[in-house]
C-alpha positions in Angstrom: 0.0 0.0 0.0 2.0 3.3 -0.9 1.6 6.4 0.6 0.3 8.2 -2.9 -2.9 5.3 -2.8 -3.6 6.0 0.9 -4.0 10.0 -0.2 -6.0 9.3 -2.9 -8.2 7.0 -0.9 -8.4 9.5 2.1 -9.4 11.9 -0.5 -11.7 10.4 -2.1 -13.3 9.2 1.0 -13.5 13.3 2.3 -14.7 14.6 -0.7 -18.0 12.4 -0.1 -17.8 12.3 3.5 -21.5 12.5 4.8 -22.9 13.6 2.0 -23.9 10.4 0.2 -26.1 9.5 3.9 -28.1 12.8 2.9 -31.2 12.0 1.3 -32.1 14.7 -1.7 -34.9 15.5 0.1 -33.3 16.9 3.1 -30.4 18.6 1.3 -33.1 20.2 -0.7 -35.0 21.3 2.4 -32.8 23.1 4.5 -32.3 25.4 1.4 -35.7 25.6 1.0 -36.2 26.3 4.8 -34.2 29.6 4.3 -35.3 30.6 1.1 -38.6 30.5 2.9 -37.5 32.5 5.6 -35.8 35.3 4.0 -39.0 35.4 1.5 -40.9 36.1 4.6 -38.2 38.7 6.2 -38.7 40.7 2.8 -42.0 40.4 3.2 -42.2 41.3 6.9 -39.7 44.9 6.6 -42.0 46.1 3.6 -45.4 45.4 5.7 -42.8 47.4 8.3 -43.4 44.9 11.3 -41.4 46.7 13.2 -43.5 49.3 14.3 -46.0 46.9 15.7 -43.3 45.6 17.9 -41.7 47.4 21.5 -38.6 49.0 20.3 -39.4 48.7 16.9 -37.0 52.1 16.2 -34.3 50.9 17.5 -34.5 47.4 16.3 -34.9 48.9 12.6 -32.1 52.0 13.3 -29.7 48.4 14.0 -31.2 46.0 11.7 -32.2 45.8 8.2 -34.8 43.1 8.1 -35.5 43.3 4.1 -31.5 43.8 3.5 -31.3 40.4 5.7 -33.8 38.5 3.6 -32.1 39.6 0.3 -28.5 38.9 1.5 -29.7 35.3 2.3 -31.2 35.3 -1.2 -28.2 36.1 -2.7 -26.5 33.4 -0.3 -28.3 30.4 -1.7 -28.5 31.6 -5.5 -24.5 31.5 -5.2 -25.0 28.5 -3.9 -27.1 26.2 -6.2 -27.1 28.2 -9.2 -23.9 27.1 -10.5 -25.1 23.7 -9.3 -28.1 23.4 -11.2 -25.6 24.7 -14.6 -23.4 21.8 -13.4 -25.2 19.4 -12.9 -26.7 19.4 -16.5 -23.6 20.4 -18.0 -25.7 22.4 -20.9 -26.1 26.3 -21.0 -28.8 25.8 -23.0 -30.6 23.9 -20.4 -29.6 26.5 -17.9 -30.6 28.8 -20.3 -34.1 27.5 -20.8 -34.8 26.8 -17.1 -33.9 30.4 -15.5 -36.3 31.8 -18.1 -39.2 29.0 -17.6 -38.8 29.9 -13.5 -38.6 33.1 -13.7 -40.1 35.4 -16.3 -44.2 33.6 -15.9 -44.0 34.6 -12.2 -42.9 38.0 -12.6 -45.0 38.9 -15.6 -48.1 37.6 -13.5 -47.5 39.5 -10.3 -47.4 42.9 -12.8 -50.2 41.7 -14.1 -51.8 41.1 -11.2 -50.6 44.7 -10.1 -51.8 46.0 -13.4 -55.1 44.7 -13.7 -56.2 44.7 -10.5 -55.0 48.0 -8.1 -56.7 50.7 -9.2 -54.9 54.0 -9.7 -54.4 55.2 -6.4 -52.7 52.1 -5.0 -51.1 51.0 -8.1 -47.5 49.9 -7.1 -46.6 48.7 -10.8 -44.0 51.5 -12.1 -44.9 52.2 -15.5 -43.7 56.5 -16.1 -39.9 56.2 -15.9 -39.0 58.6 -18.4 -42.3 58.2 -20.6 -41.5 55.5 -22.6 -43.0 52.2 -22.7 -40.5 50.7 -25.0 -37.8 51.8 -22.8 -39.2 50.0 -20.0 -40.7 47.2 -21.5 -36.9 46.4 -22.6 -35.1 47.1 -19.4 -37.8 45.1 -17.3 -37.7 42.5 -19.9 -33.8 42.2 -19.9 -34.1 42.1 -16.0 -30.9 44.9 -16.1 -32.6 47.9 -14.7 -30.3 48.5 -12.1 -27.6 48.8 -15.0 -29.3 50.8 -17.2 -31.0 53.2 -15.6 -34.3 52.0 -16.1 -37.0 52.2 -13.8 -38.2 49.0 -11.8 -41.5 47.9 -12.7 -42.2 46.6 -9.2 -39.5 48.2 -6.8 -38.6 44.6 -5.3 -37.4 43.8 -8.9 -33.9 45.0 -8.6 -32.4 42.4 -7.2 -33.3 40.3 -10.2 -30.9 42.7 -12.0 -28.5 40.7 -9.5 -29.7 37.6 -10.0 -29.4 37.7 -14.4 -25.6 39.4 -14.0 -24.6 36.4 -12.1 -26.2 33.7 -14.5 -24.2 35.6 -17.6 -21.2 35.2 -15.4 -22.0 31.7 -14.4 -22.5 30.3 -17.6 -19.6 33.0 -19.1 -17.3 31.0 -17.3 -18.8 27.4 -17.7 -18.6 27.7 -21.2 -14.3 28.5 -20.9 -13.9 25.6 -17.9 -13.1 28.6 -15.3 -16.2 27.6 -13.1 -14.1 26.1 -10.7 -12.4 29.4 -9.7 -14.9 30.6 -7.6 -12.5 31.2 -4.8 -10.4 34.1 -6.4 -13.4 35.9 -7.9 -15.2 36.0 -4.8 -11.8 37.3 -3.2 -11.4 39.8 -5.8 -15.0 41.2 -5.5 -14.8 41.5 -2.0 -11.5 43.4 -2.5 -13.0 45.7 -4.6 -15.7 46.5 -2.4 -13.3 47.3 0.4 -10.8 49.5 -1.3 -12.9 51.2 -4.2 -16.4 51.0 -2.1 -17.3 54.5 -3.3 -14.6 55.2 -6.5 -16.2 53.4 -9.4 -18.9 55.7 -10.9 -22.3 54.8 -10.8 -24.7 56.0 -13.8 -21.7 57.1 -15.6 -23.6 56.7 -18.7 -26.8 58.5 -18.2 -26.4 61.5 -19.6 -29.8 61.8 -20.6 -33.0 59.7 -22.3 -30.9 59.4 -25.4 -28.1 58.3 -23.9 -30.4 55.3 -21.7 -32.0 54.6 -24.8 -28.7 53.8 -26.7 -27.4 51.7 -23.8 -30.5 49.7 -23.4 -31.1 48.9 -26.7 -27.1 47.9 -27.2 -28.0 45.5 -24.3 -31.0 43.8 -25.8 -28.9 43.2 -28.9 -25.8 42.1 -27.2 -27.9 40.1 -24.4 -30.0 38.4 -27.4 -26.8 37.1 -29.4 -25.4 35.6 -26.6 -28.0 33.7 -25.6 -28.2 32.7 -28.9 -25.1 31.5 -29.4 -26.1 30.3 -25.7 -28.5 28.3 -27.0 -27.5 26.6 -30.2 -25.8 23.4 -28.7 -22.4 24.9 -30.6 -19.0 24.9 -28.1 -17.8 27.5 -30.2 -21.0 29.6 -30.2 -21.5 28.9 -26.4 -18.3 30.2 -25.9 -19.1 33.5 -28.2 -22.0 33.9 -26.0 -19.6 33.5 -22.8 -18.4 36.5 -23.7 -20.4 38.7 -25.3 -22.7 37.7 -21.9 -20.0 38.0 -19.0 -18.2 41.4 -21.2 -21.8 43.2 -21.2 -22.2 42.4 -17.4 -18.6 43.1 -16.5 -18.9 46.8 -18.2 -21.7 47.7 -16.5 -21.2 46.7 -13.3 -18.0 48.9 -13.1 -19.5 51.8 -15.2 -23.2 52.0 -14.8 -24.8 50.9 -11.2 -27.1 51.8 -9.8 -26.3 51.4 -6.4 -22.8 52.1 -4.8 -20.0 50.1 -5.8 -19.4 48.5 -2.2 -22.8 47.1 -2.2 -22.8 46.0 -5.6 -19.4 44.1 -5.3 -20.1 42.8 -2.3 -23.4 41.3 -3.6 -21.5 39.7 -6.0 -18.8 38.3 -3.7 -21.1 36.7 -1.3 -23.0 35.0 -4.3 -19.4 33.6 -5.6 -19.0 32.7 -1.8 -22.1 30.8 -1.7 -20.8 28.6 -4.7 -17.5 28.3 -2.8 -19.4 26.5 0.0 -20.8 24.3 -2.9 -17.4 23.1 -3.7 -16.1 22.4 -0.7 -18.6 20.4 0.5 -18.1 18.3 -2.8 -14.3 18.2 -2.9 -13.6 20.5 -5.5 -11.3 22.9 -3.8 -9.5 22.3 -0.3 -11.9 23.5 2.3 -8.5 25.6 4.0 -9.2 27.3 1.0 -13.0 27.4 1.2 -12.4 29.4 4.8 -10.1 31.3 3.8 -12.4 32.3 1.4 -15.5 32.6 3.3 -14.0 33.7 6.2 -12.8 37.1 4.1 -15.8 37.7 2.2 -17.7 38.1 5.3 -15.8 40.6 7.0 -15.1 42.7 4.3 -18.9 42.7 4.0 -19.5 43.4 7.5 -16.8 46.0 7.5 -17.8 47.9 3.8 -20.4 48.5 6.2 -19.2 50.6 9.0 -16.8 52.4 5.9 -19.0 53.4 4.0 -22.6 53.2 4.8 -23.0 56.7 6.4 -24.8 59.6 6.1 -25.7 60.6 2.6 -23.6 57.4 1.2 -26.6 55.3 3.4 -29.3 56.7 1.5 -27.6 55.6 -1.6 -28.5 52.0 -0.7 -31.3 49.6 0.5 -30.0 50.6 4.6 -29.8 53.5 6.1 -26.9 52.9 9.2 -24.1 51.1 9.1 -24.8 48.8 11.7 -28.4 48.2 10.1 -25.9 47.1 7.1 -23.5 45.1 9.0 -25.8 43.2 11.5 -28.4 42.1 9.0 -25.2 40.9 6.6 -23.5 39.1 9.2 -27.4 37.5 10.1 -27.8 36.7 6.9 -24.8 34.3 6.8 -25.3 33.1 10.4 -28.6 31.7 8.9 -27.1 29.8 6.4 -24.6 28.6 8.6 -27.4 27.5 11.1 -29.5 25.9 8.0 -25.8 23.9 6.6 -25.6 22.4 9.9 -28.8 20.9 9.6 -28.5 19.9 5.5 -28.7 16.0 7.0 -31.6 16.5 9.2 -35.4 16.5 8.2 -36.7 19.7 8.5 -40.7 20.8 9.4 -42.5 20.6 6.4 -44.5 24.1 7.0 -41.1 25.5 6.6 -40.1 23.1 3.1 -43.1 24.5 1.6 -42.7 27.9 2.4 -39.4 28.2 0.4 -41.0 26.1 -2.5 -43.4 29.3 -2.7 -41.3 31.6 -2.0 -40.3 33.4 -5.1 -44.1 34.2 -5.3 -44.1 35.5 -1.9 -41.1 37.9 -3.0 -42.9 38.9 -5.7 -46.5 39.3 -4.8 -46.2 40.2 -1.0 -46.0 44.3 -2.2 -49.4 44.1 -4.4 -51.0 41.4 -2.1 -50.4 44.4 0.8 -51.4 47.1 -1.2 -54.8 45.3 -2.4 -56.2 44.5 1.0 -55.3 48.4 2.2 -57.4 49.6 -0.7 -60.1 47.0 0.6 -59.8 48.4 3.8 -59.9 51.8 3.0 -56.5 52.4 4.6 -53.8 54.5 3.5 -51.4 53.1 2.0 -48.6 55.2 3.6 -50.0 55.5 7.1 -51.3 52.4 7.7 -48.7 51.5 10.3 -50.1 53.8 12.3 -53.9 52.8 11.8 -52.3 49.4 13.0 -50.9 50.4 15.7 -54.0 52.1 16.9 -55.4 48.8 17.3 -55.9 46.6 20.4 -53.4 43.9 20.4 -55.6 41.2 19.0 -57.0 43.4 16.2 -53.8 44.7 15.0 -51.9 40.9 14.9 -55.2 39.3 13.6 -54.9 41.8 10.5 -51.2 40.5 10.2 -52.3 37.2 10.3 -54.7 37.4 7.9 -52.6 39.3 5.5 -49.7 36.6 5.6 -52.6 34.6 5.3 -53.7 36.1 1.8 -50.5 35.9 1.1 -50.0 32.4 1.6 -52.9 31.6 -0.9 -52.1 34.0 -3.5 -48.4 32.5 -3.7 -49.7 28.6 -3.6 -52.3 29.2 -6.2 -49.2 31.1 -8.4 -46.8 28.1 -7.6 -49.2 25.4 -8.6 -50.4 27.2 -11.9 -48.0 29.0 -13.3 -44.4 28.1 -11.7 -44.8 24.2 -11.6 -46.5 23.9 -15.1 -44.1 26.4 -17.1 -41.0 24.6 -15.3 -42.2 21.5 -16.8 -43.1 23.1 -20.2 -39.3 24.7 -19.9 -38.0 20.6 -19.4 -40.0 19.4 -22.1 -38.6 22.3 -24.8 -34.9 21.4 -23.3 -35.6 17.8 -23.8 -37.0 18.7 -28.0 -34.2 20.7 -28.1 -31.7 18.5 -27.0 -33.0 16.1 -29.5 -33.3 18.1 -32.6 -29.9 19.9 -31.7 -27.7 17.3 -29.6 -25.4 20.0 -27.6 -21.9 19.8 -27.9 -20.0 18.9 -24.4 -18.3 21.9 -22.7 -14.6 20.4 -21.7 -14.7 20.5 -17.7 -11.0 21.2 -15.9 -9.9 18.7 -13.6 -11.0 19.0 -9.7 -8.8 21.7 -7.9 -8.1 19.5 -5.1 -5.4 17.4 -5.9 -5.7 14.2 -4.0 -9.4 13.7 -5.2 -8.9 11.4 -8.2 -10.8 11.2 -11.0 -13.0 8.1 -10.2 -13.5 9.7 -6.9 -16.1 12.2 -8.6 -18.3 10.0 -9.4 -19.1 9.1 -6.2 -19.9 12.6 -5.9 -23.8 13.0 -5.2 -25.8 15.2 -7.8 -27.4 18.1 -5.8 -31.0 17.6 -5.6 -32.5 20.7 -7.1 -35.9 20.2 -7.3 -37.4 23.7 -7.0 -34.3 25.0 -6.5 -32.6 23.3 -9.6 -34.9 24.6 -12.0 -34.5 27.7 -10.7 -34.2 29.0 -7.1 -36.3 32.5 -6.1 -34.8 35.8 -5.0 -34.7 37.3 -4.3 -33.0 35.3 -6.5 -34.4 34.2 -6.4 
C-alpha cells in the first residue's frame, strides 16, 4: 500500500464524506427552509413589522430586516445556481430553465398589479421617463439596475443581481473557469473594500438618449449571446460566454445603480455561496474554502461601517451602518445555522414555504397594497392605523394578511411556476434532441488528492425547485 494510494483514498473518501447519507430530500429542504425564511423577512420589513413591535425604532435604526432577507437570497442563488448549470452540463438547459422559473412569475405578479390595483394604490411603475419601449426592454432584460431604467415593481432590482450572475456563471462554464470561484469572490470582496465609493455609478446616463442607446445595445448584445447560448455549438457557447460576462462586467464597473461596495459585495457573497458548494463536494480544499469565506464576510460586515453613512446610506437599500453590518452578518449566520442541519429533516410548513417563496417575493407588495385599498387604509400610514389597534385586532390583521398571502403565492406556484418549469423541461428535452449539444470540456478538480474516479461518487445536488430555478430574491 503506498503512501500516494492511501492520499488518494483518504481523498476520495472526504470529498463524499457525509454527504452520500443525505437524502435529496433533506439537502433540498434546508435550502428551502431559508429561502422561505428570507422570503418572509422581505416580506415582513415592507409590511414594516417593526413598528408593531416594542422598540421597533431601534431594532430597525440596528437591523435591516428586508436587506437580511435579500442577503440570504443572494447566499443560496450563489449556492445552487452554478449547481443546477453543473449538474446538466448544458447552458442551454440552464438557459431554458432560469427563463421557464422566472419570467411567468414576474410577468403575473405585474399583471396582477396592473389589472387589479386601481390608480391610487397602483404599485406597478410604469412613467420612468415616458417611454413604454424603454421599460418594456429594461424590465424584460431584467438589467434595470444597469441601465437606468426604472423597476417595474420596486422589489425587482435584485433580479438585475440575480441575471448578471447567470451571464457570469455560464460566461465562465462555457471556458472551464467555473471552478475558480474562490479568487473571484476574493477579488469582489477586494473591490468592495478598497474602491467601495470610486467606481462611478450612472456614468452613462447622460440623458434619455443616452439610456436609450445603452438599453437597446443591451437587448442586442444580451439576445446574441443567448443565442449563441443556445444553439448546442461549443464554439458559439463560448461567443456567448463572452459577449454575456463582457456586457455584465462593463456595467457593473460603469453604470450601477447602487454604490460600488454594495454591488461588489453582492456579487462576492454570491461567488462565496458557490464556494461552499465546492467544498462540500471536494472541488477545492476547504482551508481554502475558509479562507475564502471567512474574508468575504468581514469585508462585507466591515464595507459597512466604511461606508454606509450619512448621505452614502441613503444611496443604498439601509440606512446605518450597523443596520448594514448586523443584517449581513445574520444573513450568513442563517445559512450557517441551516448547513448544519442539511442532513436533518426539517418541518414541512417550513419546506413548503421556500417552495413558494419566489411568489411571496414577488407578490407580498401588491397582495399588501390590495387588502389596504379594501380596507380603506392608507397606503402610507397604515402602520399607524395598525398600531391604533388593540393587540388582538392589530396581529389578527397580520395574520390574515400573511394569510392572503399564503394563498395567492400557492395558487401562483401550482399554476403558473410548476406547469411552465415543466413546459421549460420538455422544450430542453425537443431541443436536446433536434440539436444534440456539444460537451463543454470541464478542468480537472482543484483539489489534488481527489482522483478522477473519486467524482463519481460525488452526489448530484437535488434541485428540485431550486434546480430549475431557485427564487430571490434570486431568487
Amino acid at each position: 500500500m503506498t503512501t500516494k494510494g492511501s492520499l488518494a483514498r483518504w481523498g476520495a473518501r472526504r470529498a463524499g464524506r457525509g454527504e452520500r447519507a443525505a437524502a435529496p430530500a433533506s439537502r433540498l429542504g434546508w435550502l428551502d427552509a431559508l429561502r422561505g425564511i428570507a422570503a418572509l423577512a422581505v416580506a415582513a420589513h415592507h409590511f414594516e413589522i417593526l413598528k408593531l413591535i416594542p422598540h421597533g425604532a431601534t431594532v430597525s435604526a440596528n437591523f435591516d430586516l428586508g436587506f437580511y432577507g435579500v442577503i440570504a437570497f443572494f447566499i443560496v442563488s450563489g449556492y445552487i445556481i452554478p449547481a443546477s448549470l453543473e449538474r446538466r452540463g448544458d447552458v442551454r438547459a440552464f438557459w431554458i430553465g432560469r427563463v421557464f422559473r422566472i419570467y411567468p412569475a414576474l410577468i403575473v405578479s405585474m399583471l396582477f398589479a396592473e389589472l387589479v390595483l386601481p390608480h391610487d394604490y397602483q404599485v406597478l411603475t410604469f412613467n420612468g421617463y415616458h417611454h413604454d419601449k424603454l421599460w418594456l426592454a429594461g424590465n424584460g432584460l431584467m438589467l434595470t439596475d444597469v441601465l437606468g431604467v426604472v423597476n417595474g415593481l420596486s422589489v425587482s432590482w435584485t433580479l438585475t443581481y440575480e441575471m448578471l450572475f447567470y451571464f457570469f456563471v455560464s460566461s465562465l462554464f462555457t471556458f472551464a473557469w467555473h471552478r475558480r470561484s474562490a479568487p473571484i469572490a476574493v477579488g469582489a470582496a477586494a473591490i468592495a473594500l478598497a474602491l467601495g465609493v470610486w467606481i462611478p455609478s450612472y456614468s452613462l446616463q447622460t440623458g434619455l438618449g443616452a439610456i436609450t442607446n445603452l438599453t437597446v445595445a443591451a437587448v442586442a448584445i444580451v439576445g446574441m449571446g443567448l443565442l449563441c447560448m443556445l444553439s448546442g455549438n461549443a464554439s458559439l457557447a463560448r461567443t456567448g460566454g463572452l459577449l454575456l460576462g463582457g456586457l455584465g462586467l462593463f456595467l457593473v464597473f460603469t453604470n450601477g445603480r447602487t454604490t460600488a461596495y454594495e454591488t461588489f459585495t453582492i456579487f462576492a457573497t454570491m461567488f462565496a455561496g458557490t464556494v461552499i458548494y465546492r467544498a462540500q463536494h471536494g472541488q477545492i480544499a476547504r482551508i481554502e474554502a475558509w479562507l475564502t469565506v471567512g474574508f468575504v464576510v468581514v469585508a462585507g460586515a466591515l464595507v459597512g461601517w466604511m461606508y454606509n453613512r450619512g448621505a452614502m446610506a441613503h444611496a443604498t437599500s439601509t440606512f446605518t451602518w450597523t443596520a448594514w453590518t448586523n443584517a449581513y452578518l445574520a444573513a450568513w449566520a442563517s445559512f450557517g445555522f441551516f448547513f448544519l442541519l442539511r442532513k436533518r429533516r426539517l418541518p414541512r410548513p417550513l419546506v413548503w414555504l421556500g417552495a413558494v417563496s419566489f411568489s411571496v417575493y414577488l407578490f407580498h407588495w401588491p397582495v399588501k397594497t390590495f387588502l389596504l385599498w379594501r380596507f380603506g387604509w392608507d397606503r402610507n400610514f397604515y402602520p399607524d392605523k395598525l398600531a391604533s389597534l388593540t393587540f388582538v385586532e392589530r396581529w389578527s390583521w397580520v395574520a390574515g394578511y400573511v394569510a392572503v398571502l399564503l394563498v395567492v403565492c400557492w395558487l401562483v406556484y401550482r399554476l403558473v411556476e410548476l406547469p411552465f418549469q415543466n413546459l421549460g423541461r420538455k422544450l430542453t428535452k425537443a431541443a436536446n434532441r433536434r440539436w444534440p449539444p456539444q460537451s463543454l470540456e470541464a478542468p480537472a478538480p482543484a483539489v489534488a488528492f481527489v482522483p478522477a474516479q473519486a467524482s463519481g461518487a460525488e452526489p448530484e445536488p437535488a434541485l428540485v425547485g431550486a434546480g430549475q430555478g431557485q427564487g430571490k430574491p434570486t431568487g
